[in-house]
N, C-alpha and C positions, 0 to 999 in steps of 0.2 A: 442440623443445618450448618454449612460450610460458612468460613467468612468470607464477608462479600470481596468480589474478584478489585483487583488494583486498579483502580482509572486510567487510560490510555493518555501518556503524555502529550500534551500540545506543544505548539512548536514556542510557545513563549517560555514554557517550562526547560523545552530542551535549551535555548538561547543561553538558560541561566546556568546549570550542567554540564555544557557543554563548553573547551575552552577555543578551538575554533569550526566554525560550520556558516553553514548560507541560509539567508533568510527565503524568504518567497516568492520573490523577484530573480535567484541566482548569485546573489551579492554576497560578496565574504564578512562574515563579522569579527572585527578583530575584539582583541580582550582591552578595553578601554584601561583598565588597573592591571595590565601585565608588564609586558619588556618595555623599558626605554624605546626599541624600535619601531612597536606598535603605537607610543604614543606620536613619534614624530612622524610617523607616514601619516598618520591621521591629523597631522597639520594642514594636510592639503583635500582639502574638501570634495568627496565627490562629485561628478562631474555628470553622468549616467551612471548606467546600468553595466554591467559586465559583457562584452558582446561575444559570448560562448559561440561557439560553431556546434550547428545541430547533433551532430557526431561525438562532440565532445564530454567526457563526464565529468560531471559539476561536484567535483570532492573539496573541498575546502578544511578536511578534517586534518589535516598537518600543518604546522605552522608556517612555514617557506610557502605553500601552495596559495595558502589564505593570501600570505601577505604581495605574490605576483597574482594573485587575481583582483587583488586593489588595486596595485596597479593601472587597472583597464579602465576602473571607475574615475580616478582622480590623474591619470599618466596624461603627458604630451604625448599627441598622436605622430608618428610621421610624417614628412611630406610625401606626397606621392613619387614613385620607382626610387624611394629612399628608403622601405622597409629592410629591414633585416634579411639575408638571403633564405632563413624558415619561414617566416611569415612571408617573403614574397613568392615562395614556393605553395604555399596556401600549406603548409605545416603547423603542427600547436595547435593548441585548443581552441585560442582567440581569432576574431576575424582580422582585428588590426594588429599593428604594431606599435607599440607606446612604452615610455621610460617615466620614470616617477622622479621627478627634483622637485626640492623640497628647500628655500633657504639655501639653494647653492651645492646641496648635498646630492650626488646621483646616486639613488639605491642600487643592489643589484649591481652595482660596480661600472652601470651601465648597457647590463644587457636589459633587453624588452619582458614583458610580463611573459608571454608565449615562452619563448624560453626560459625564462627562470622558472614556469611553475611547471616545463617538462624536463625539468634539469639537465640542458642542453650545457654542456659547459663553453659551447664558442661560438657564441652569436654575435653575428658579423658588426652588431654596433659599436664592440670595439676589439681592440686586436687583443694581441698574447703580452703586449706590454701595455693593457691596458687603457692604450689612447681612445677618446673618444670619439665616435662619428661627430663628420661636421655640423650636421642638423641638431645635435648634441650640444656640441658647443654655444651654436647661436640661440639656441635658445637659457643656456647659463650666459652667457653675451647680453642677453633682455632684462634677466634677472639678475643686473649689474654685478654680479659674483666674482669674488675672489679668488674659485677655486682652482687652483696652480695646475690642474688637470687644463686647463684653457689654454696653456702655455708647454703643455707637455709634445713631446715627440720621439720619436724610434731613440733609446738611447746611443745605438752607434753615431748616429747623426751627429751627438751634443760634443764628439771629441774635434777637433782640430785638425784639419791634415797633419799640419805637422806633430801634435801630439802623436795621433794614429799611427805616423811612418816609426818614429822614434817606437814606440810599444811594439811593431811587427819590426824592426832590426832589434832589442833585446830579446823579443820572444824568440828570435829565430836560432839554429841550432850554428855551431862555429863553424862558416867555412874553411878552412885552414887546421891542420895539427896543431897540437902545442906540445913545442919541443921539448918541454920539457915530463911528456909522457912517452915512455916507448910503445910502439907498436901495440903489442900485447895488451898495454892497461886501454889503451885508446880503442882495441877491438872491444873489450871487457864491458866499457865504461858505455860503450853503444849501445853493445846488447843488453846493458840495465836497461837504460833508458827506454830500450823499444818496449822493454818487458813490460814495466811499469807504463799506466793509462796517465796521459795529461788531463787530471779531474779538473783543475781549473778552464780547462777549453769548454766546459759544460754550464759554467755561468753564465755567460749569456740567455739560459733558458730558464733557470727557474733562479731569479733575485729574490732575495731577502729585502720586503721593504722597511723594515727595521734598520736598514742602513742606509734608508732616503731621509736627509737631513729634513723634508715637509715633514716625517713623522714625528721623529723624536725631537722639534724644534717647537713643535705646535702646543704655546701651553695653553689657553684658555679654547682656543677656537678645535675642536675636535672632528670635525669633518675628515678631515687626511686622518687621522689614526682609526676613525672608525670605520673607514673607507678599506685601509690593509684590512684592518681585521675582517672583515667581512670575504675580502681577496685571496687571502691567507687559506681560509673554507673551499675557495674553489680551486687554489691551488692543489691544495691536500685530496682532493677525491681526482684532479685528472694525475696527479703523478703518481696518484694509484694505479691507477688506471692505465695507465703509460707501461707503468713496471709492468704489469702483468701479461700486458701486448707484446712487447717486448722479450720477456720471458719466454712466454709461448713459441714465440716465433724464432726466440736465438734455437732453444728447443727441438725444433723441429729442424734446422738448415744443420742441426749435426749431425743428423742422420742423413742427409741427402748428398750422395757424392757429386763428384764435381762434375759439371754441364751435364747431368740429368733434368735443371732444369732452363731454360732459354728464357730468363724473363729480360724484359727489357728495362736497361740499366739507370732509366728515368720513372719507373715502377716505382710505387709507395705501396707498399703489402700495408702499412699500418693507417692507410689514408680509408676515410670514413665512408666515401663514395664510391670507393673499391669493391 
């Protein structure tokens, strides 16, 4: 006689086995004794149930997923035609749109649960430098918060005209020879130039926030540094992402002779709705 077969796990057993998954309701369970960021999101008490779209599958088995479908339990909801443009496109898993603050802290760097848990990397709650939608703000506004993100705006804005003018008359190239170059070095000296890519004209898009004085100033209060670091993650997977589009695409226009193709020169090949 064989030994007797194993008992079929129950779900209290898998809860315990298991480091993230959803209980019976649809709900994410995070790991209580895991990351620092599991305990703080679970500073903010659920609120409901997770409002899944019928369509949508209820995987909770990855930690990033778990933690934007807590979100939906314990997040600020939108105010109405203030959703996100996925969620107001009826996109993502979730029915709403909702951001989790916590203490002043906005997870997710500020994008909605829908997007964070379908790894949207630009959901329209805040832009590419990060600033946050205004429903965003007032509601860190209610929760009398600190955080310098309240006060934040498009960094070209933060310069001065006059600042501004002065950096575009250095940056610009010499009107005028200098007599004391002849002809020849002055042609030479051009055609480096043109050779060589101005790589500093490319900061403007991907900053280092390790050189925002909020971060490296911040000693006891961590919100800003755990904010980059989090930012930093989604930096890194879209300028993957970027390179590779890019690549392809330099790729392919080397082969293509000249006005074989007619596009129009307000066209974005690399845009998402294309």
């Amino acid at each position: 006689m064989g030994p007797d077969p194993l008992p079929e796990k129950t779900t209290s057993d898998r809860k315990k086995t298991a480091r993230y998954d959803i209980d019976e309701k649809g709900n994410p369970i995070l790991n209580m004794s895991g990351l620092d960021l599991d305990k703080r999101m679970l500073d903010a008490e659920p609120l409901c149930d997770v409002d899944w779209r019928p369509t949508s599958v209820k995987d909770c088995s990855k930690r990033d997923k778990a933690r934007a479908a807590y979100v939906q339990q314990a997040g600020k909801k939108a105010p109405p035609n203030e959703e996100c443009t996925r969620c107001k496109n009826g996109l993502g898993p979730f029915s709403s749109c909702k951001v989790l603050i916590v203490d002043g802290e906005v997870f997710f760097g500020g994008s909605c649960g829908g997007c964070s848990f379908a790894d949207a990397m630009r959901c329209s709650n805040r832009n590419r430098q990060f600033i946050l939608a205004e429903w965003i703000k007032d509601e860190l506004r209610l929760q009398k918060s600190n955080n310098p993100r309240l006060l934040s705006t498009n960094p070209q804005s933060d310069q001065s005209p006059t600042s501004k003018q002065k950096r575009e008359i250095s940056d610009s190239p010499n009107n005028g020879p200098d007599t004391n170059e002849s002809p020849q070095d002055q042609k030479k000296a051009k055609t480096d130039s043109d050779l060589k890519p101005n790589i500093h004209s490319y900061d403007k898009w991907f900053r280092s926030p390790l050189k925002d004085p909020d971060v490296f100033r911040s000693s006891y209060d961590l919100t800003i540094p755990r904010m980059a670091y989090h930012a930093l993650e989604d930096i890194v997977v879209q300028a993957t992402d970027d390179r590779k589009k890019l690549e392809a695409w330099i790729a392919k226009k080397t082969f293509e002779r000249p006005g074989s193709c007619n596009e129009d020169e307000n066209y974005n090949p690399f845009d998402e709705e294309n």
